[in-house]
C-alpha positions in Angstrom: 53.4 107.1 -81.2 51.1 109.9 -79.9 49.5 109.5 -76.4 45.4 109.0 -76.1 43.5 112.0 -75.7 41.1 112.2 -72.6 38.1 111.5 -74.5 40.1 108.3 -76.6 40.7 106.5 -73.1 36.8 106.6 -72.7 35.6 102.7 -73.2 32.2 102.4 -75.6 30.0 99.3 -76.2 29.9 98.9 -80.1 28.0 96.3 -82.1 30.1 93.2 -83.0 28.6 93.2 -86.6 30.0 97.2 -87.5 33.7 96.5 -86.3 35.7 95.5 -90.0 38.9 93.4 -89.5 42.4 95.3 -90.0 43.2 94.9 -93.9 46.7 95.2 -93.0 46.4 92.7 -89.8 49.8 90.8 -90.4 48.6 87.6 -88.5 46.8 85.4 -90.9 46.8 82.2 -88.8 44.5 81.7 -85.4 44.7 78.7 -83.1 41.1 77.8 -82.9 42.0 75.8 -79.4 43.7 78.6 -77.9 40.6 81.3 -79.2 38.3 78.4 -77.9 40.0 78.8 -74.4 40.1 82.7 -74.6 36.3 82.7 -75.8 35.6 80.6 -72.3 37.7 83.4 -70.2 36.1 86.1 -71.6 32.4 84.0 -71.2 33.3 83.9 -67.7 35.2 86.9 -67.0 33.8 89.5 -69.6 36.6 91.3 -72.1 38.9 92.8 -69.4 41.4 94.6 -72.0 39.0 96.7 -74.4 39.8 96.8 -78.4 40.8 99.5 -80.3 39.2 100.3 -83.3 38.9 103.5 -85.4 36.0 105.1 -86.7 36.0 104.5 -90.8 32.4 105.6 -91.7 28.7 107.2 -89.8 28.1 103.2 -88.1 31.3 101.4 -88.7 35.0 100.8 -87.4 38.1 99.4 -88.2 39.7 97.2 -85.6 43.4 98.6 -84.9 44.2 95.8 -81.8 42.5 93.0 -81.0 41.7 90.5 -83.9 41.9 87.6 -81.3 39.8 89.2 -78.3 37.0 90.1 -80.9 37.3 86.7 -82.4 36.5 84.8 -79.1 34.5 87.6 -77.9 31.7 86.2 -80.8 32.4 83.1 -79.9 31.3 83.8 -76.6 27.8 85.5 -77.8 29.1 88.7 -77.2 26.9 91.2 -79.5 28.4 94.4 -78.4 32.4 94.8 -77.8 34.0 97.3 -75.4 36.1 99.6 -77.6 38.2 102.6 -77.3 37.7 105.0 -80.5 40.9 106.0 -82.3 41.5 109.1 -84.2 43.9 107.8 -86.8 45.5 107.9 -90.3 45.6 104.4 -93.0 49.4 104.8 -92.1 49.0 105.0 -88.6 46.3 102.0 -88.0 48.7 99.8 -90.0 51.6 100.5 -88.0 49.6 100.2 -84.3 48.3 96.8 -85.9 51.6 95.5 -86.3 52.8 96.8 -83.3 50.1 95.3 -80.9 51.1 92.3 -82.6 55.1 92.2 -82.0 54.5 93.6 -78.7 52.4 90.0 -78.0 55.5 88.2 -79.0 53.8 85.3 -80.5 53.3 86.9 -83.8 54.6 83.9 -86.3 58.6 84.9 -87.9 57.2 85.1 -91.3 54.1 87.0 -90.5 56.0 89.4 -89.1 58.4 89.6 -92.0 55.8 90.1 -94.5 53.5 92.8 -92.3 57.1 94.8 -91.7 57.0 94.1 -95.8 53.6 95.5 -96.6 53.9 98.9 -94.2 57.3 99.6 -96.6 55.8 98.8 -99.9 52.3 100.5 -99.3 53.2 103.7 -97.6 56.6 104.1 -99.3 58.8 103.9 -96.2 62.4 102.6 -95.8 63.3 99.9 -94.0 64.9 102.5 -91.1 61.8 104.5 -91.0 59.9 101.1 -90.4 62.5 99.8 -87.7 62.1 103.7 -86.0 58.3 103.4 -86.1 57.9 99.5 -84.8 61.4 99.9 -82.1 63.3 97.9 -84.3 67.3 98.5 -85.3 67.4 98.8 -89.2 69.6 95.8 -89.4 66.4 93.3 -87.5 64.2 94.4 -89.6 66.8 93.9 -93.3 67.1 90.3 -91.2 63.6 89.8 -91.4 62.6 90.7 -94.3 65.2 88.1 -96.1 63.1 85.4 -94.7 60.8 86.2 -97.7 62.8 85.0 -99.8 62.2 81.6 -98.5 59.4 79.9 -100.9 55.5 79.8 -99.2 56.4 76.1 -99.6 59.8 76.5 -97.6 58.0 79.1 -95.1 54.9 76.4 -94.6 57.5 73.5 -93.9 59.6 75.5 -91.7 56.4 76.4 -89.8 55.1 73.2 -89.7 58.7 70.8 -88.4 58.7 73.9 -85.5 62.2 75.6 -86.9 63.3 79.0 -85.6 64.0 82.0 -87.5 68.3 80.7 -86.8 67.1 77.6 -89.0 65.6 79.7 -91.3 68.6 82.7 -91.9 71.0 79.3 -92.6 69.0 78.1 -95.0 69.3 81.4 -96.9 72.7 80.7 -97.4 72.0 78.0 -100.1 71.1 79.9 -103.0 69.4 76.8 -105.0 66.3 76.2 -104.2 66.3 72.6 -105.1 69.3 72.2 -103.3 68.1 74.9 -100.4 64.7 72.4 -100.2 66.9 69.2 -99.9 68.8 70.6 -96.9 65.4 71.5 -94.9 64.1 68.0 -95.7 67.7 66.8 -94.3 67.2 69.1 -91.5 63.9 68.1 -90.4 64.5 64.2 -91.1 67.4 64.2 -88.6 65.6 67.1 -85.8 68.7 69.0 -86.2 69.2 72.0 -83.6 70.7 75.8 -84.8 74.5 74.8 -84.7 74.0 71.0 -86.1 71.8 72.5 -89.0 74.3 75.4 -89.4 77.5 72.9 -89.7 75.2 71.1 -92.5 74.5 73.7 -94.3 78.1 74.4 -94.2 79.3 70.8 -95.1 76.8 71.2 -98.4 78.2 74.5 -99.7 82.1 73.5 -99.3 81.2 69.9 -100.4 83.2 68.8 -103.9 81.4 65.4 -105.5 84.2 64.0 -107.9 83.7 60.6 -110.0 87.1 60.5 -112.1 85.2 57.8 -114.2 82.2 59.9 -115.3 82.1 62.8 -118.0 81.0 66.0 -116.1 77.8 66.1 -118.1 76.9 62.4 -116.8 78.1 63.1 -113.5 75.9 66.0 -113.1 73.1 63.8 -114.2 73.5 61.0 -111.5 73.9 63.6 -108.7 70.6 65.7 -109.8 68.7 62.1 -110.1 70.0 60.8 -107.0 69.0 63.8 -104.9 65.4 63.6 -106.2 65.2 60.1 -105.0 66.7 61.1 -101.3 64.4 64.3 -101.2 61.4 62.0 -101.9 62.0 59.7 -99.4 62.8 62.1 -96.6 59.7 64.3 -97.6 57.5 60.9 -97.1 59.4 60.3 -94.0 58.9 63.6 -92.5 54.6 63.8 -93.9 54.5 60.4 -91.3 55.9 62.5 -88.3 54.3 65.4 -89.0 50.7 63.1 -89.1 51.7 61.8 -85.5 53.5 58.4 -87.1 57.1 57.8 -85.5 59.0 56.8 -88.5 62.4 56.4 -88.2 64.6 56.4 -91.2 68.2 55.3 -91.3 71.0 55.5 -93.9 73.7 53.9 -94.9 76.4 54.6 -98.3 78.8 51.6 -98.9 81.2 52.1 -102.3 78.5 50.5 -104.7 75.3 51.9 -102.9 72.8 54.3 -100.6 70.5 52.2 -98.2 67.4 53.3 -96.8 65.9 52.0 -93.9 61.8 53.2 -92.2 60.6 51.8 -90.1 57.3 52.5 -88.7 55.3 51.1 -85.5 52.8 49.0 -86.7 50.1 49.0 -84.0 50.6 52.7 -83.5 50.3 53.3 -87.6 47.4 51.1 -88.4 45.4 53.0 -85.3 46.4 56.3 -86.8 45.0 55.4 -90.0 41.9 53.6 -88.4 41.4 57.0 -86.9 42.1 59.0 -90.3 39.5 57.0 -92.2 36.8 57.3 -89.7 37.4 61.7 -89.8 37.5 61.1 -93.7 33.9 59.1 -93.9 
């Protein structure tokens, strides 16, 4: 990365309304509490670290750095942004986007994954030109990029049950989906750490179902079915939790049968819906 000329360092006031977001900004999510809480710092403190944005036509910019500080800057009723003025490349604004980002830390594991994805697929990069550009070794950035392969489905769940990226690189092991989405439902159900969801995931790829007294084509059958029915229930189980309901679930297998039990606090569950209805109407 080059170093700021004299005359880039030099801070300038521009118009909130000519700065244009980063196409190739890898976050996509914002915390509208947390940019609430930065909107009332810089209300009360002004916008101590400037943004940087590059110049893109006579009266508009780019922003390079600072999606969030520009965000809550609005919010604030700021109508003019401090800004340092970039001289830069397509290529290069991408890459100091991403890199502002990862440097922050608290850039989301599959945002990352898929920003480290669009720099290699839209300037034609490899993945160790990527890691050399955002100080990465070669081997990270080949380990993030197979989170992708996890479905927007899988990638949303994960996200949601507050999994790290270890949960997520033993799921990849499971090649099934179906199978793969049964394991994360498992996994969240039971709040299972790295190693316990690890030994799981494990126990499912070594496991051998036999039923001597079954064809192969019916026993096939009966397993598929049944791990519908288990997958349904845990996926209603874990929709409670994630809505603030403390369900438990609890299962038992005898020779002849798979029990379920949920169980969920009534007084807590009726005032949660109360509360649901009222947002709803």
């Amino acid at each position: 990365m080059r170093i700021l000329s004299k005359d880039e360092r030099k801070v300038v006031d521009i118009p909130a309304r000519k700065i244009r977001p980063n196409k190739t900004q890898p976050r996509r999510e914002f915390d509208e509490s947390e940019l609430r809480s930065l909107s009332q710092s810089i209300a009360n403190n002004g916008l101590l670290q400037p943004l940087t944005v590059r110049k893109i036509k006579n009266d508009e910019y780019e922003l390079i750095a600072g999606e969030r500080r520009l965000r809550a800057s609005v919010m604030a009723g700021f109508r003019k942004i401090p800004c340092i003025v970039m001289k830069c490349s397509d290529k290069d604004s991408a890459i100091f986007a991403l890199i502002e980002n990862l440097q922050r830390k608290d850039l989301g594991m599959f945002e990352e994954a898929r920003g480290i994805s669009r720099l290699i697929r839209k300037y034609g990069i490899t993945q160790e030109q990527a890691a050399i550009q955002i100080g990465k070794k070669q081997s990270t950035v080949a380990n993030k990029l197979r989170l992708l392969r996890l479905s927007y489905e899988e990638q949303d769940w994960i996200i949601q049950a507050g999994l790290t990226e270890r949960h997520a690189r033993a799921l990849l092991k499971i090649g099934n989906e179906d199978l793969r989405k049964e394991a994360l439902s498992h996994i969240v159900a039971e709040g299972l750490n790295v190693k316990e969801s690890e030994r799981y995931i494990e126990s499912i790829l070594h496991k051998k179902v036999v039923q001597p007294s079954l064809p192969i084509s019916e026993k096939k059958v009966v397993i598929k079915d049944v791990r519908i029915f288990v997958n349904t229930i845990n996926k209603a189980v874990d929709t409670m939790r994630l809505s603030g309901i403390d369900a438990i679930s609890e299962k038992q297998e005898t020779a002849d049968y798979i029990e379920y039990t949920v169980k969920i606090p009534k007084e807590k569950s009726l005032k949660d819906f109360q509360h649901t209805k009222k947002l709803s109407s």
